[in-house]
N, C-alpha and C positions, 0 to 999 in steps of 0.2 A: 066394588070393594074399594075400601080408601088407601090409600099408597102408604107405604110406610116412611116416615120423615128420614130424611137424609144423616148418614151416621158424621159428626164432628170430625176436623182430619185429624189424624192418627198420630200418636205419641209414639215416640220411639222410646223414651225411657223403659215404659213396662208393658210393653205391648210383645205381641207375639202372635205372626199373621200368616195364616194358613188360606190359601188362592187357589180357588179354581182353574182352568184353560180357558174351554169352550164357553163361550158365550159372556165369557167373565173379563177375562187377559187379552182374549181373541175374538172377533166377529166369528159367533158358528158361519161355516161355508156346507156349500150341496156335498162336497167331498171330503169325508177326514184330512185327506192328503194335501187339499187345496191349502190348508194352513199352513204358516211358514215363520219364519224368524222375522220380528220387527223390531227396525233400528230405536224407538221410541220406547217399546217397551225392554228390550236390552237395557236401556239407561233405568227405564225404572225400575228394573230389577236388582241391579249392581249398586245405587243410593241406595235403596230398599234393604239391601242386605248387611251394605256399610252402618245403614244408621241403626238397624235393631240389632247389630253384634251377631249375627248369624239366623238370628230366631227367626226364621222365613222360611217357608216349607209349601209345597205344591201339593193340590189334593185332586186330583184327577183320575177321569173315566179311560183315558188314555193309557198305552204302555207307555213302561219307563223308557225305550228308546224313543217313542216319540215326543216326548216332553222332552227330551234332551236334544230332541231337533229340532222343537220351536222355540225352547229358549235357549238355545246357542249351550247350553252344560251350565246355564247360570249357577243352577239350585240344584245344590247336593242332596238334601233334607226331600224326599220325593214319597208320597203315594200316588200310587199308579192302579189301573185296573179295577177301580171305583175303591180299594183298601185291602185288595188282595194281595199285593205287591209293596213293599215299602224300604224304600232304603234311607237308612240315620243318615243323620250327619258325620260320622264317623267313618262312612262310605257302606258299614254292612248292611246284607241287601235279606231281606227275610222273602221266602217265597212258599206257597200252597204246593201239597201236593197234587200229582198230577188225577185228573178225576175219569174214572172209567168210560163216562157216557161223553165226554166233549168232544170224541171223535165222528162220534154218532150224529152229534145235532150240528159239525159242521157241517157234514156232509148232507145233512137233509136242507139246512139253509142255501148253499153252495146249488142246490138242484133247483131249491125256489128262486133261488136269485138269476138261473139262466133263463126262467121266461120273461125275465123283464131288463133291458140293457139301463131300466131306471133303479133299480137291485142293485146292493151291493152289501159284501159278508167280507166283513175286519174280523180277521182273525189274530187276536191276543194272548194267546197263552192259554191263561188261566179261564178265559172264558174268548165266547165268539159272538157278534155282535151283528144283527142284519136292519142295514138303514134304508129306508122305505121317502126318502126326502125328494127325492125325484121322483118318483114313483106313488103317488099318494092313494091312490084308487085301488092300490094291493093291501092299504093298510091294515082291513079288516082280516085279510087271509093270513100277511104275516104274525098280527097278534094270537090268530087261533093256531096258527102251523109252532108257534114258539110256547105257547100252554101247554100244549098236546106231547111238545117234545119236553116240557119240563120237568110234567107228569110220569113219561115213562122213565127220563135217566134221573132224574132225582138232583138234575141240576139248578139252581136258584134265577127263577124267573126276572130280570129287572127291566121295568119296562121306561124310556127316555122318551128326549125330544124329537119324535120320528124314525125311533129307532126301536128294537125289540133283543134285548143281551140275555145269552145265558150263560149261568157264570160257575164256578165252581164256591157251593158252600163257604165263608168266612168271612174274616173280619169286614165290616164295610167303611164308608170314611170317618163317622165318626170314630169307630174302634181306631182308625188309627191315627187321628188327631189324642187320644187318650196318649197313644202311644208312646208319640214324639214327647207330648208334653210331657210325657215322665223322664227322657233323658234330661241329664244333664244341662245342657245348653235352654233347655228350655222352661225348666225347674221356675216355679215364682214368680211367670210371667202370666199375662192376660192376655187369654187366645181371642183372638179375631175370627172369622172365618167367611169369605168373600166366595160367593158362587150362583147360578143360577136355577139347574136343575132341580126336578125332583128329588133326587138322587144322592143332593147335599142335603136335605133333613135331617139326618142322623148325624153331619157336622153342626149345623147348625145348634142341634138340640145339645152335641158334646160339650159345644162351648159355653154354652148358656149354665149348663151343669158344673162345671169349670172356673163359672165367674168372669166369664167373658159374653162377648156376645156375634149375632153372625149378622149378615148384609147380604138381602136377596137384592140380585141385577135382575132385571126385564120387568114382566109386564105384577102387578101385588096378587097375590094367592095367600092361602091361607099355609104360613109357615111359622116352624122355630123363630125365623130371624125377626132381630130388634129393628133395623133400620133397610135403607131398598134405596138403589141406584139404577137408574133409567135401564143404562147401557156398556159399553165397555168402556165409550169413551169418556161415561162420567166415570167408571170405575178408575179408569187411567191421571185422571184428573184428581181425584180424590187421594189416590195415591203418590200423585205428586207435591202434593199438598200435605204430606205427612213432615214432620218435624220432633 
């Protein structure tokens, strides 16, 4: 497939840019937890947010405390939990209710993940996530052990980058790039939307509906996005490069 041509650097005047984590802001690592605060992109977050007047927002698979642990509390504007979770600018914080079956399929991932010390089950709230990255020769059992439990609790299957989430029913990232974009702060401007996954498709496709456009990082697949950035440190580069 042919790559998608590199997006222009970024306009602060009317722009309004919505950023992935994983694999976008950050090198994905074997371990959620292995991520951490970097001094580099600290800076470009804090230019990032002075020159677009606020309009900078995070769209992540992650909970909201741990985007506030790798970017140091840069970014108030946050969805979290792939758009389950989102908190304005304003600091209010909207949250799903709690869903009947999620205790059920931690528990069954929690029993899958102690045959393998390559297993591991992030538990978020609203949904539970089991990553197979270490572990690659279970991948086939976890993708059927996570069907099978989506099937009976009626939780929403999402499947990642060596990873298998179930989530509780609701908004996902595009719904909440809609979202943001209706406050205030964000009113009139052109959404970006910078990510890798899967997972961002329904951002990508929000902006594009929006009159903006999105930016797939890694390797070209067939997506929403207009434009595609190798890596994170072209992503970094790119962003430094805004004006």
């Amino acid at each position: 497939m042919v790559g998608l041509p590199a997006p222009k650097p970024l306009r602060f005047g009317d722009a309004a840019l919505f950023l992935d984590v994983d694999g976008t802001l950050a090198p994905i690592a074997a371990r959620p937890q292995d991520v951490g605060p970097d001094a580099r992109l600290t800076r470009v977050l804090d230019r990032l947010k002075e020159g677009l007047d606020g309009r900078l927002a995070v769209v992540s698979g992650r909970t909201l405390e741990d985007i506030d642990r790798i970017l140091e509390g840069r970014i108030v504007c946050v969805s979290a939990v792939h758009g389950l979770v989102r908190r304005d600018c304003d600091g209010t914080l909207h949250l799903p209710a709690a869903h009947p079956g999620m205790a059920r399929a931690t528990a069954a991932f929690r029993k899958f993940a102690a045959e393998d010390p390559g297993l591991l089950v992030e538990e978020k709230g609203p949904s539970v996530a089991l990553h197979f990255r270490q572990a690659r020769a279970r991948a086939l059992d976890a993708r059927a052990l996570a069907r099978r439990i989506a099937e009976e609790t009626g939780l929403a299957l999402q499947e990642g980058d060596m990873v298998e989430e179930l989530r509780t029913p609701g908004p996902s990232k595009g719904d909440s790039i809609r979202d943001i974009m209706a406050t205030e702060a964000f009113q009139g401007a052109v959404p970006v939307f910078a990510g890798d996954d899967a997972t961002d498709e329904h951002g990508f496709a929000e902006v594009e509906r929006l009159g903006g456009f999105g930016v797939l990082v890694g390797r070209p697949r067939e997506t929403h996005a207009r434009f595609g950035l190798r890596n994170v440190e072209d992503v970094l580069a790119w962003l430094e490069a805004a004006r």
